[in-house]
C-alpha positions in Angstrom: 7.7 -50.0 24.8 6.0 -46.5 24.5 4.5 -45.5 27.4 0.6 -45.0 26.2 -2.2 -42.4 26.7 -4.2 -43.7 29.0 -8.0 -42.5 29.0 -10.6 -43.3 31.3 -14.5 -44.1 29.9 -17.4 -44.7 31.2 -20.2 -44.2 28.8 -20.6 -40.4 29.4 -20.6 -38.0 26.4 -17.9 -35.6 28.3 -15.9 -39.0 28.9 -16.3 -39.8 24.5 -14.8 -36.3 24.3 -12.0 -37.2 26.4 -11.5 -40.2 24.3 -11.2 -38.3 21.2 -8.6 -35.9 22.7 -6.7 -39.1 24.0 -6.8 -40.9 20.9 -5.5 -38.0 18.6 -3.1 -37.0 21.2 -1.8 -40.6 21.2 -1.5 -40.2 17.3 0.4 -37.0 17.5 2.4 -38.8 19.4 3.0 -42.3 17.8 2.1 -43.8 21.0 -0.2 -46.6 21.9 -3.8 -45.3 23.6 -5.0 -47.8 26.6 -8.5 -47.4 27.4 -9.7 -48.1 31.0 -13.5 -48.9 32.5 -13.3 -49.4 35.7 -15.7 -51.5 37.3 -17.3 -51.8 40.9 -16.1 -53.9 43.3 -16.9 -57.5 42.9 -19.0 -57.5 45.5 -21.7 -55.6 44.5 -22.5 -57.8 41.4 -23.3 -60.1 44.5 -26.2 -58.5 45.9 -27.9 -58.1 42.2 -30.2 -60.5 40.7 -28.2 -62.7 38.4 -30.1 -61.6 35.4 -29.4 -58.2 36.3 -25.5 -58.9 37.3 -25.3 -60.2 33.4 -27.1 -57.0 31.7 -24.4 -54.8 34.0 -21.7 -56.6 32.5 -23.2 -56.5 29.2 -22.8 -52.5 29.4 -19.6 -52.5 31.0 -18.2 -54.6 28.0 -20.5 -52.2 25.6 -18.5 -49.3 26.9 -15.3 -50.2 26.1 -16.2 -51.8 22.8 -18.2 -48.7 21.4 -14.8 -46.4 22.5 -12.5 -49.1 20.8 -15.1 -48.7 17.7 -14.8 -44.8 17.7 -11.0 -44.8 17.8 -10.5 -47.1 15.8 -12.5 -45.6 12.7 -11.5 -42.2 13.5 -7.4 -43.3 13.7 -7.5 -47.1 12.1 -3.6 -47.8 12.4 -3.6 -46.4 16.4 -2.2 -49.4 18.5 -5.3 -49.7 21.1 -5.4 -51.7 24.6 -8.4 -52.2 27.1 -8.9 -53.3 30.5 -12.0 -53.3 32.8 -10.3 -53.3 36.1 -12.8 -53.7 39.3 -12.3 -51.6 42.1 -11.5 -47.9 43.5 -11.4 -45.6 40.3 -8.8 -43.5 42.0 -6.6 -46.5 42.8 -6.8 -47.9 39.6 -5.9 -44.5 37.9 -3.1 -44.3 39.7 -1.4 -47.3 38.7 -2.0 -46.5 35.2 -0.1 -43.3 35.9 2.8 -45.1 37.1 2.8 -46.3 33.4 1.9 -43.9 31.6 2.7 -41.2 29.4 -0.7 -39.5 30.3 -4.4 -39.8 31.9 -6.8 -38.6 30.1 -10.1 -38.1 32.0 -13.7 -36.6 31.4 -14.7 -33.2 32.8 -17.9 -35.4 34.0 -19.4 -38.7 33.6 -22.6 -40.8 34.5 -21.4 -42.0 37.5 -17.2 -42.7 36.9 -14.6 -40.9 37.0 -16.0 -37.2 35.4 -19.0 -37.2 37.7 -16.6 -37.2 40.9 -14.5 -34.3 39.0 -14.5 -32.0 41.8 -15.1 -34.9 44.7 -11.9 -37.8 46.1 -11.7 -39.4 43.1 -10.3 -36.9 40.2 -8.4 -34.7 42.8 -6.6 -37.8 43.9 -5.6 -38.2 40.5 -5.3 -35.0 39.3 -3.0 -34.0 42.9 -1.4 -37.3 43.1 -0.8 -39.2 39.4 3.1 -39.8 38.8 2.2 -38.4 35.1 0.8 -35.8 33.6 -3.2 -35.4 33.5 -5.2 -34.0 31.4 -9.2 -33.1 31.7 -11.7 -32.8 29.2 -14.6 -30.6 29.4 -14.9 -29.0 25.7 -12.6 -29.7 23.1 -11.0 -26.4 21.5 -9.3 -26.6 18.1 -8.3 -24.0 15.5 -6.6 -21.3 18.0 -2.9 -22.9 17.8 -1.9 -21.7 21.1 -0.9 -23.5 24.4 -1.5 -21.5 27.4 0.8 -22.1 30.4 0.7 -20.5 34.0 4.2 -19.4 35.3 5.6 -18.7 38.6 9.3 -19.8 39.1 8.6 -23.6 41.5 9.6 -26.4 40.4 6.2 -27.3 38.9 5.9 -24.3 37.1 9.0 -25.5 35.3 7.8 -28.7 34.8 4.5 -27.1 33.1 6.4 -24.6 31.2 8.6 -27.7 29.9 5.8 -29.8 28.9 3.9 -26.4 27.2 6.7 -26.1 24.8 7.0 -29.9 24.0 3.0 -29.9 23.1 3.2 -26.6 21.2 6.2 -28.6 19.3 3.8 -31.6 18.9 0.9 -29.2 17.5 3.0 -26.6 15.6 1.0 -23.9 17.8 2.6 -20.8 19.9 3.2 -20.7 24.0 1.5 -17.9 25.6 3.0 -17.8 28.8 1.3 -16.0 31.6 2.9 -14.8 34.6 -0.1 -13.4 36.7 0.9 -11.3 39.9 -0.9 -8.9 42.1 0.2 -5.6 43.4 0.2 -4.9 47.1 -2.5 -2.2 46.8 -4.5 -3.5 43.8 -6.7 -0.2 43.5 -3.6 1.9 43.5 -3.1 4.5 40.4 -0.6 3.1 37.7 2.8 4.6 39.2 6.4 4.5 38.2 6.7 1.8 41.8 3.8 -0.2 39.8 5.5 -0.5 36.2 8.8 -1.1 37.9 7.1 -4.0 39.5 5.7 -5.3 36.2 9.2 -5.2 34.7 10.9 -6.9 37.1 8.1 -9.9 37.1 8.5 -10.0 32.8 11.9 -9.9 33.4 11.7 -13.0 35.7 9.1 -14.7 32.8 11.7 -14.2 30.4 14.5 -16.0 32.4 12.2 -18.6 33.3 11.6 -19.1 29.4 14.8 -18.7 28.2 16.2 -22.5 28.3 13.3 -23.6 26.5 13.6 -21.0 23.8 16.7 -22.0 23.1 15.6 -26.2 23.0 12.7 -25.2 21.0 13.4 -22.6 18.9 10.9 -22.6 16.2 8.4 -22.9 18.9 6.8 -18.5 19.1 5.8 -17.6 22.3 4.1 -14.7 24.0 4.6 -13.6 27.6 2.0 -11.6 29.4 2.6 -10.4 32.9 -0.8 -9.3 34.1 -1.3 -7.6 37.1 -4.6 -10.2 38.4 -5.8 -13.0 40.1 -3.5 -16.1 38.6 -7.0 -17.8 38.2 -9.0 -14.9 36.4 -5.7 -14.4 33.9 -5.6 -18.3 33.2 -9.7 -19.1 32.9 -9.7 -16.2 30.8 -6.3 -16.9 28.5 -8.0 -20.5 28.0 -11.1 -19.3 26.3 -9.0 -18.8 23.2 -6.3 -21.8 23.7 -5.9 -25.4 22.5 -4.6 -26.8 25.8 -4.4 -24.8 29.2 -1.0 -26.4 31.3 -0.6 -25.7 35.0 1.5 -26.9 37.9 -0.1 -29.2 40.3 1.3 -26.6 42.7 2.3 -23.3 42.9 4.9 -21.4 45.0 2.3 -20.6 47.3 0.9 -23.8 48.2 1.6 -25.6 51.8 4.6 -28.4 51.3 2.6 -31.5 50.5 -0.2 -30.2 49.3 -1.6 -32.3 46.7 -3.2 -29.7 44.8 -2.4 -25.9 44.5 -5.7 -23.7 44.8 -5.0 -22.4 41.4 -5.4 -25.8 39.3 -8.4 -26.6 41.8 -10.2 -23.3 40.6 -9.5 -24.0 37.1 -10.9 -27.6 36.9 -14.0 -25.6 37.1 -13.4 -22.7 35.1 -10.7 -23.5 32.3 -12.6 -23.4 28.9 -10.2 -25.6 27.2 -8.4 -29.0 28.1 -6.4 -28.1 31.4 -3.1 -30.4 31.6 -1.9 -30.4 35.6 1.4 -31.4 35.7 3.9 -32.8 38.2 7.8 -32.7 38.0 9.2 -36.4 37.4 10.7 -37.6 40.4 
């Protein structure tokens, strides 16, 4: 079986919006889209009132049946799945990935996943899911470009690699962008300066060239900018489809869940942002 989209709801408008990415990302895809509410523990339906413990569940089942209803008008022969699993959200998220194709999560919620975007809950996921993940603040349409960060590691391949395949998907062009500083940033241009910026486009264009060659109707651009990773990134995504980074750079600590690049661009990316992790 296809490995589905999985997408995580909770009721939140930003969480609908990652639904509707999900779902047409699942059609592109001809894959099936599995919706997830998680629940809270057992236990606290306990300490409620049992008239209140019913109107709870009465939401939670409203949730999922108004994001089945949405997807299901907007893309009627999409192969849809549910579950209201009870218990941690990060947990539960992470199983999913195990399965999954990808996660689909909300920029920020009413009290879910999205809401703890920048707390435990969505960096465990986004630092730690098996498969890709991809956050929804503000869907983007129209540009036809996928914007990937590049920096030689291993992830950095694995983001360039899954750029390509979703600029196939979408029929839109890869700008890659290979950000680097120089040692004295408020240094004159020199001939030392532009050598340096050749031998880092040079680098780029190595890095590219086995997936020029798989995808070859795929156009990309490379830009080698001489700034912050994060300032040429937030600022490539506000005219981009899909923004696809690494989990972690060259320059993170080993084991480091999550680089400080993707971290700063949960908050500032303008588009989607797809953190991606090499399959082990």
């Amino acid at each position: 079986m296809t490995d589905p989209i999985v997408v995580g709801v909770d009721g939140s408008g930003r969480s609908l919006r990652a639904l509707v990415w999900a779902a047409h990302e699942a059609t592109l895809r001809h894959c099936p889209l599995r919706i997830i509410h998680v629940l809270p523990p057992a236990h606290s339906y306990a300490t409620t009132e049992e008239g209140r413990v019913q109107e709870a569940r009465n939401w939670d089942q409203g949730v999922v049946a108004e994001a089945i209803a949405i997807v299901q008008e907007a893309h009627p022969s999409l192969e849809v799945t549910s579950d209201l699993p009870s218990g941690n959200p990060a947990a539960v998220l992470l199983a999913e990935a195990e399965h999954a194709h990808t996660v689909v999560l909300g920029a920020k919620g009413t009290g879910g996943f999205g809401s703890l975007l920048l707390g435990s809950v969505a960096l465990q996921v986004v630092g730690h899911a098996s498969s890709p993940v991809v956050i929804v603040n503000h869907i983007t349409t129209g540009h036809d470009r996928i914007v990937v960060g590049a920096d030689g590691s291993a992830h950095s391949r694995a983001a360039l690699s899954y750029a390509f395949d979703q600029a196939s998907l979408r029929g839109a062009e890869v700008q890659a962008v290979h950000a680097w500083s120089h040692p004295e940033p408020h240094a004159y241009v020199s001939a030392a300066q532009d050598a340096m910026a050749k031998e880092h486009l040079q680098a780029l264009e190595e890095w590219l060239a086995p997936l020029r060659e798989e995808h070859p109707g795929v156009e990309v651009v490379e830009q080698v900018p001489d700034e912050s990773p994060v300032i040429a990134l937030a600022r490539a995504s506000d005219r981009a489809d899909l923004l696809v980074v690494g989990s972690r750079g060259l320059g993170g600590f080993h084991g480091l869940a999550l680089g400080s690049v993707g971290h700063h661009l949960l908050q500032f990316s303008q588009c989607p942002l797809a953190v991606i992790r090499p399959r082990t």
